[in-house]
MIROTI-786656 format. One record per residue: residue number from 1; residue in three letters; x, y, z of N, C-alpha, C in turn. Coordinates in nm, 2 decimals. Layout:
<recs>
  resi  resn     n.X     n.Y     n.Z    ca.X    ca.Y    ca.Z     c.X     c.Y     c.Z
   NUM   ALA       X       Y       Z       X       Y       Z       X       Y       Z
...
</recs>
This chain:
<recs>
  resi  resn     n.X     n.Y     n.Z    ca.X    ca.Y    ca.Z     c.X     c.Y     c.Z
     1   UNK    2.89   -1.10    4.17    3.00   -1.01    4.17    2.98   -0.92    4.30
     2   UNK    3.10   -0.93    4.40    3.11   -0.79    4.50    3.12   -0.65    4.46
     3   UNK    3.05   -0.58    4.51    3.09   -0.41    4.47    3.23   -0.39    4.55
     4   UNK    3.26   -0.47    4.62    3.37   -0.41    4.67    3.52   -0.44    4.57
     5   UNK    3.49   -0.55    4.47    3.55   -0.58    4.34    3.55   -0.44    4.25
     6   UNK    3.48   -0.38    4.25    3.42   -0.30    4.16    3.49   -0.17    4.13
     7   UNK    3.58   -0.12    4.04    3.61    0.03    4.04    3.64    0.08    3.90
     8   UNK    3.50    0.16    3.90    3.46    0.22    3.78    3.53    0.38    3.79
     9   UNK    3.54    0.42    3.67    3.58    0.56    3.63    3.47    0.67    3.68
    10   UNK    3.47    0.82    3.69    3.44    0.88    3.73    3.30    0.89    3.63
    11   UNK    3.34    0.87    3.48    3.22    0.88    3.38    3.13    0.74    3.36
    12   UNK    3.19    0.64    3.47    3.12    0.54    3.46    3.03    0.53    3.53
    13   UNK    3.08    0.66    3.64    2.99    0.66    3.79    2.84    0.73    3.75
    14   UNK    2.92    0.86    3.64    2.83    0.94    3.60    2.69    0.86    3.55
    15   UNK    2.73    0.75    3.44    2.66    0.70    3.38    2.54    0.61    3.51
    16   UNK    2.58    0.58    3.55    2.54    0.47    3.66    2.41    0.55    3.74
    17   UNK    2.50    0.69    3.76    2.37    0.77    3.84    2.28    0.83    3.79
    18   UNK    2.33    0.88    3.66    2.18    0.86    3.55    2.12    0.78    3.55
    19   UNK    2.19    0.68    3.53    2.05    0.57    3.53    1.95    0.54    3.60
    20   UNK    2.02    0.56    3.72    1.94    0.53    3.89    1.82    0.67    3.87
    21   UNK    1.90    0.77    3.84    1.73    0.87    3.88    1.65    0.84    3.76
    22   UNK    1.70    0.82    3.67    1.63    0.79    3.50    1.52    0.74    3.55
    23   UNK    1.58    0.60    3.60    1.46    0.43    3.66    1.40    0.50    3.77
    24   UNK    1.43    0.59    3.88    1.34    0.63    3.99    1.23    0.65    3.91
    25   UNK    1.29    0.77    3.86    1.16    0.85    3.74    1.05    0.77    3.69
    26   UNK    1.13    0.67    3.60    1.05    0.64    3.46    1.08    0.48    3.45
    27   UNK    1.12    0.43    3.56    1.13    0.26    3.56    1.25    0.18    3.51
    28   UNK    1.27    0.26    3.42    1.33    0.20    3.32    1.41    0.32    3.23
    29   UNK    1.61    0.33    3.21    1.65    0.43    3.13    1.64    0.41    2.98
    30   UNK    1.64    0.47    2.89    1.65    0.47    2.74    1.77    0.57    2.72
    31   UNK    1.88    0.55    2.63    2.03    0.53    2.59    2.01    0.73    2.59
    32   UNK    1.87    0.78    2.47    1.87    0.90    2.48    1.82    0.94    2.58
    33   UNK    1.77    0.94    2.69    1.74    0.97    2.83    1.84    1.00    2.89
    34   UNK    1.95    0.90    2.86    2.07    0.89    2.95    2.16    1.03    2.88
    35   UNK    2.15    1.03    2.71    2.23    1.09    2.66    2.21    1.25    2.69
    36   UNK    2.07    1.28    2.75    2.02    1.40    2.73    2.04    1.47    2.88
    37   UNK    2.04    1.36    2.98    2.07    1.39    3.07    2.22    1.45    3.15
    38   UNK    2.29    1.34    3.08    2.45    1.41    3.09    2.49    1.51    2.97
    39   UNK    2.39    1.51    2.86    2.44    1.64    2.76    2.61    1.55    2.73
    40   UNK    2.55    1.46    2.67    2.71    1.38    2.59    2.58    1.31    2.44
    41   UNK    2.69    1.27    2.35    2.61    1.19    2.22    2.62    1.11    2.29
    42   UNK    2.50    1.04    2.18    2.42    0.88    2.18    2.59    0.80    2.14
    43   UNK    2.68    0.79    2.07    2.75    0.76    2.06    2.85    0.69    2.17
    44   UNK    2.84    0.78    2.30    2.93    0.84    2.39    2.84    0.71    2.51
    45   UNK    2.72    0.74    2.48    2.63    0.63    2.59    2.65    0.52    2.52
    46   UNK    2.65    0.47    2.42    2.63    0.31    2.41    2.76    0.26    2.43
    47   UNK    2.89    0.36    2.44    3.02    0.26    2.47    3.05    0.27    2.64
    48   UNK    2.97    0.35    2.69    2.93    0.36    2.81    2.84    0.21    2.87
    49   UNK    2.73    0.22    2.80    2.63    0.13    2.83    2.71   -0.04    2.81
    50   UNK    2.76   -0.07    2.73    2.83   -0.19    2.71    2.91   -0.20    2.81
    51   UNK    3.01   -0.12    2.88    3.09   -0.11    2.91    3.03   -0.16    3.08
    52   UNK    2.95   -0.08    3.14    2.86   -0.11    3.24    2.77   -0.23    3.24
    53   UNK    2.73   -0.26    3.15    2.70   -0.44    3.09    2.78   -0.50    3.11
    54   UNK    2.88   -0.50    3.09    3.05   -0.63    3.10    3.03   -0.63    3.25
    55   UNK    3.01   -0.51    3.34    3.06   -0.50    3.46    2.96   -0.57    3.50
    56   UNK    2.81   -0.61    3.45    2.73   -0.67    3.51    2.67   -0.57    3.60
    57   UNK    2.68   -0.43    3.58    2.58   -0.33    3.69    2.49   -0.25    3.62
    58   UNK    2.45   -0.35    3.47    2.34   -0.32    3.40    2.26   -0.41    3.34
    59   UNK    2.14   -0.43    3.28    2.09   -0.54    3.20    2.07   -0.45    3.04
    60   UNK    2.20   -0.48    2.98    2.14   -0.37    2.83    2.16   -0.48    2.73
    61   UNK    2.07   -0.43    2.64    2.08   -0.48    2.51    2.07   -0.36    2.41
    62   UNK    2.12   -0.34    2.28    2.09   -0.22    2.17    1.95   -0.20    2.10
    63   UNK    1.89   -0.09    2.18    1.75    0.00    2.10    1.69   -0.07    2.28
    64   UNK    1.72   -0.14    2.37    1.64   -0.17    2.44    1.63   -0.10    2.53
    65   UNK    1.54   -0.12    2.67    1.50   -0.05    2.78    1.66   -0.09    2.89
    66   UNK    1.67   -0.01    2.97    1.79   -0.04    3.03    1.77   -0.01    3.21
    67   UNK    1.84   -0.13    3.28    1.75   -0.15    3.37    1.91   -0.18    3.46
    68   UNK    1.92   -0.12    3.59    1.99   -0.18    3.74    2.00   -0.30    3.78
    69   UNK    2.09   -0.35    3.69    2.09   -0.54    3.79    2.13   -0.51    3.99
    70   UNK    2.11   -0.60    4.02    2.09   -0.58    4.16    2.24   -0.52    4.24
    71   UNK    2.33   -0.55    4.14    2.44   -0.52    4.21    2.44   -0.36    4.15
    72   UNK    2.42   -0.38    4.01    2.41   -0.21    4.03    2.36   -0.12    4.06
    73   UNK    2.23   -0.17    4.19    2.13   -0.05    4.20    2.22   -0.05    4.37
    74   UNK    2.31   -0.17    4.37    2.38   -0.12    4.54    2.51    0.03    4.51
    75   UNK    2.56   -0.03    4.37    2.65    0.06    4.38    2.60    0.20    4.34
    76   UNK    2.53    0.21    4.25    2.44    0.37    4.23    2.38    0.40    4.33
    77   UNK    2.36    0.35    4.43    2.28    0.38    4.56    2.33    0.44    4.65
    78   UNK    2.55    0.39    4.66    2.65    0.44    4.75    2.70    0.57    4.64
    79   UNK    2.67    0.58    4.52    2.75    0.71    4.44    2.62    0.83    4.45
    80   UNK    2.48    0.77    4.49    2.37    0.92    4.49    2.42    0.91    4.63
    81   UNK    2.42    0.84    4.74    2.45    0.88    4.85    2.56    0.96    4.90
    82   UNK    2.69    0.92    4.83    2.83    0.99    4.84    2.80    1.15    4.80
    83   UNK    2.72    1.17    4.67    2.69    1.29    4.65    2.57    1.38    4.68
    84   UNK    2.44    1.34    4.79    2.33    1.37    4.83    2.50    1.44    4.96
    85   UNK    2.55    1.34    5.02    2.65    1.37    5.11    2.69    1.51    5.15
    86   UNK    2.76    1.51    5.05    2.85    1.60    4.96    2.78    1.70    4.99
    87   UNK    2.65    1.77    4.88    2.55    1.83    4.81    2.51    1.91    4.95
    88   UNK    2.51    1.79    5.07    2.39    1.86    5.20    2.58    1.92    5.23
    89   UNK    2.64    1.88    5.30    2.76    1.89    5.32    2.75    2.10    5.30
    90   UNK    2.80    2.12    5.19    2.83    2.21    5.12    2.75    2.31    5.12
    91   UNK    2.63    2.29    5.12    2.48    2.37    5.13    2.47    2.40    5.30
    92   UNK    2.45    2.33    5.36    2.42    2.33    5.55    2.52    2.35    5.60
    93   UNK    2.62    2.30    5.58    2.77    2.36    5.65    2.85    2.47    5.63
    94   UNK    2.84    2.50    5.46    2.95    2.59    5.42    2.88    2.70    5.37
    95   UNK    2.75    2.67    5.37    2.68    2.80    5.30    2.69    2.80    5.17
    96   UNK    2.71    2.73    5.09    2.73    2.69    4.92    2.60    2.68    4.88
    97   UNK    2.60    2.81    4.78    2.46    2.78    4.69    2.45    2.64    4.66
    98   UNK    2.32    2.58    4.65    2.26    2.45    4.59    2.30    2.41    4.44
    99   UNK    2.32    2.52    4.37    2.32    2.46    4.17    2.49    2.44    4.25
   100   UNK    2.58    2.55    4.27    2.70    2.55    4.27    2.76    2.40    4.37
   101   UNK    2.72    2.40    4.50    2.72    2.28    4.53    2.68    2.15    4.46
   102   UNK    2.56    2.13    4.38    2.52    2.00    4.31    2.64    1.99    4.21
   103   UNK    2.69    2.10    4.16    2.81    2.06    4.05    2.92    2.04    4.13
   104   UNK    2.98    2.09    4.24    3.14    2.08    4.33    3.12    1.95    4.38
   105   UNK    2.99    1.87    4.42    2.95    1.76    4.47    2.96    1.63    4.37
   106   UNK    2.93    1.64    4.29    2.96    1.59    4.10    3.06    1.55    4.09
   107   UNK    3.19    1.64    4.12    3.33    1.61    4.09    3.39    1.59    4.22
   108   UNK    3.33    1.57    4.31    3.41    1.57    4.46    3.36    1.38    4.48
   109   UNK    3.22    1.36    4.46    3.18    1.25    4.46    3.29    1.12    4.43
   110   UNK    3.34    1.15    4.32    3.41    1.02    4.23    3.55    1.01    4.32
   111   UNK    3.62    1.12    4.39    3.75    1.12    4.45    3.78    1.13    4.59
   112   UNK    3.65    1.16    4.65    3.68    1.17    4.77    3.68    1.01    4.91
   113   UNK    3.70    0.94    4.94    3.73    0.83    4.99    3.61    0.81    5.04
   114   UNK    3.55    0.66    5.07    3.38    0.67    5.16    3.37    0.72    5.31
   115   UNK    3.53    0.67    5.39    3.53    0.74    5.52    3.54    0.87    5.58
   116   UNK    3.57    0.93    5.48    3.60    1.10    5.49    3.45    1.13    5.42
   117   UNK    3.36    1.10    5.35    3.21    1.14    5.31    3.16    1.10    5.45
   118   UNK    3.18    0.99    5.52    3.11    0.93    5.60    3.10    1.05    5.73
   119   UNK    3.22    1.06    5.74    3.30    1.18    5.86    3.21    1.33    5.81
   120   UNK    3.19    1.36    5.69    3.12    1.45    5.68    2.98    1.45    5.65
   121   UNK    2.94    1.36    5.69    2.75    1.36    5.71    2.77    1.34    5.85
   122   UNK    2.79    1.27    5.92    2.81    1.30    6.06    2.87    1.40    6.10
   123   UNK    2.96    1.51    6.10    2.99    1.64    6.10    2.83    1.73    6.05
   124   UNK    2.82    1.73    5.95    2.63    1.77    5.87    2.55    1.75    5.96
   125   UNK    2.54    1.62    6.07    2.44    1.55    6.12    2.42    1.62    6.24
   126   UNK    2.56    1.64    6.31    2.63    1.72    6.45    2.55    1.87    6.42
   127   UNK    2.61    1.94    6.31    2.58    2.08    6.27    2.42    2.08    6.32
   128   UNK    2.35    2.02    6.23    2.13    2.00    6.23    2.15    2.00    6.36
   129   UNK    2.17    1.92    6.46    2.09    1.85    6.51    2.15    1.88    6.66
   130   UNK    2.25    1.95    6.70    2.29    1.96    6.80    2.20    2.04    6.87
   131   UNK    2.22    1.96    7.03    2.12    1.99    7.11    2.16    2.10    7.23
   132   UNK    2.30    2.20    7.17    2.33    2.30    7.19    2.25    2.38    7.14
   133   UNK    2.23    2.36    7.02    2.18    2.53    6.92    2.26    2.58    6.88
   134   UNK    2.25    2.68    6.80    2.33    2.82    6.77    2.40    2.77    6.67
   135   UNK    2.45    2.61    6.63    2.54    2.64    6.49    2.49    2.67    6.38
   136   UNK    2.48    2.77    6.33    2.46    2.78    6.20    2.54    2.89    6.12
   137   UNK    2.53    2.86    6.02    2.68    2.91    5.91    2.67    3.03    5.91
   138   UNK    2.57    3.09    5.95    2.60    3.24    6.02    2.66    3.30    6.12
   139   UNK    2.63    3.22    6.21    2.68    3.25    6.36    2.81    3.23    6.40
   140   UNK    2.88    3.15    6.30    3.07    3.13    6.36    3.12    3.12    6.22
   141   UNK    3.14    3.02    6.14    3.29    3.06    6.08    3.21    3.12    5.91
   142   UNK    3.14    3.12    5.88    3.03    3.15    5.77    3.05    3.31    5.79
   143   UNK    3.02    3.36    5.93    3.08    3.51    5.97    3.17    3.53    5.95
   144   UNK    3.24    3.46    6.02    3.41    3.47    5.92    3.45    3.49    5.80
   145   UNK    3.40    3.43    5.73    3.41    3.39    5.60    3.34    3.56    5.51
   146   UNK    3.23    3.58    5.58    3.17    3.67    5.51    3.20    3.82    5.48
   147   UNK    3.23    3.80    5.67    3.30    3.95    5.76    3.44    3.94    5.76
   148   UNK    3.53    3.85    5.75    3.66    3.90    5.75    3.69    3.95    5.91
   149   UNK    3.61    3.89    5.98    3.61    3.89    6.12    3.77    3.86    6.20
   150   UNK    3.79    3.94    6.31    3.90    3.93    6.31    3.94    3.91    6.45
   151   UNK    4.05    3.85    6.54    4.05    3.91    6.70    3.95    4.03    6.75
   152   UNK    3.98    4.14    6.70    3.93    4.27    6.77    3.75    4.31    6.71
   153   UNK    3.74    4.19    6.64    3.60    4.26    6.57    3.51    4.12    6.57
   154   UNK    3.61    4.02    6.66    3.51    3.89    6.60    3.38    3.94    6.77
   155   UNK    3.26    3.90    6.74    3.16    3.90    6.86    3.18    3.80    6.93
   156   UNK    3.20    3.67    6.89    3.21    3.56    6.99    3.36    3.59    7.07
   157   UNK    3.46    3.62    7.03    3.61    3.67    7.08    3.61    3.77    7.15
   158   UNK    3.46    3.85    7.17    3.46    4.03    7.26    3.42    3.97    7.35
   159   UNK    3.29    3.85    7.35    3.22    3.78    7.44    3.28    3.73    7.48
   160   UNK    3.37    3.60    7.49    3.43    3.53    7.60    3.55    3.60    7.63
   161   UNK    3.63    3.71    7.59    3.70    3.87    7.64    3.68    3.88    7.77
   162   UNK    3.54    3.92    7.70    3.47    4.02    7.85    3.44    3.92    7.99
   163   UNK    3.38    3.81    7.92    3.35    3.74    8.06    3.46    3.68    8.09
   164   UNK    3.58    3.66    8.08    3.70    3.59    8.12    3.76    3.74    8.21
   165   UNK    3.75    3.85    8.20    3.74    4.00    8.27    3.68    3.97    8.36
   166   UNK    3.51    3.99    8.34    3.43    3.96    8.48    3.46    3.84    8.51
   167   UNK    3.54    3.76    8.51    3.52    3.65    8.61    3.66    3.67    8.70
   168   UNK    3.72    3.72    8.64    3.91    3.77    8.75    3.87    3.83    8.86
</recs>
């Protein structure tokens, strides 16, 4: 089966990514691992778990260990990625506390399209790494955002002011 076949529900995704850190962790998920980790009943995982079995992006059986078939450790791999994305995204760009981002990243993950996440780790990547300097979420629109910075009060707006003055 292609993952590109593939389109699971938001709670299916949920399920999927539990599983993936579950097995990083501990090799292998168990139904209450899973259930304790999304804080849903054991009920709620096993019509999940079946459900992710039909799709073939699990190997489950009932009371058993539960394991990533290969296609499902590609697709859990693009839904931690889409949301690691997200997560940096929100935190390094926008100044977004870490818990409050891990959850806005949670529900942004399942709806947001892969080329527009993609566009924003490379925007993330630009911010790190530019070999200008100086971007950081303090220094321009983060100031904004904080200061209510305005024409007459922004510092980068006094600065290129003045030297557009001294250069006449």
């Amino acid at each position: 089966m292609t993952t590109e076949k593939i389109t699971l529900t938001a709670s299916q995704e949920d399920y999927l990514e539990a599983i993936y850190h579950i097995s990083a962790e501990k090799m292998a998920a168990r139904a209450k691992d899973i259930a304790r980790k999304l804080d849903v009943r054991a009920s709620s995982v096993t019509g999940a778990l079946r459900s992710l079995g039909a799709l073939g992006l699990i190997n489950y059986a009932p009371y058993d260990l539960i394991t990533l078939t290969d296609t499902g450790r590609i697709v859990a791999l693009e839904i931690v990625r889409r949301h690691q994305a997200l997560e940096n995204f929100l935190v390094n760009v926008l100044g977004i506390k870490a818990d409050e981002a891990d959850e806005a990243a949670c529900r942004m993950e399942h709806s947001i399209p892969k080329a527009i996440v993609d566009r924003l780790v490379k925007y993330a990547e630009y911010v790190d790494k530019c070999p200008m300097g100086g971007i950081t979420w303090g220094s321009g629109f983060g100031y904004y955002c904080k200061h209510g910075c305005t024409q007459d009060s922004c510092p980068r707006h006094l600065s290129e002011c003045s030297s557009k003055k001294s250069g006449d």
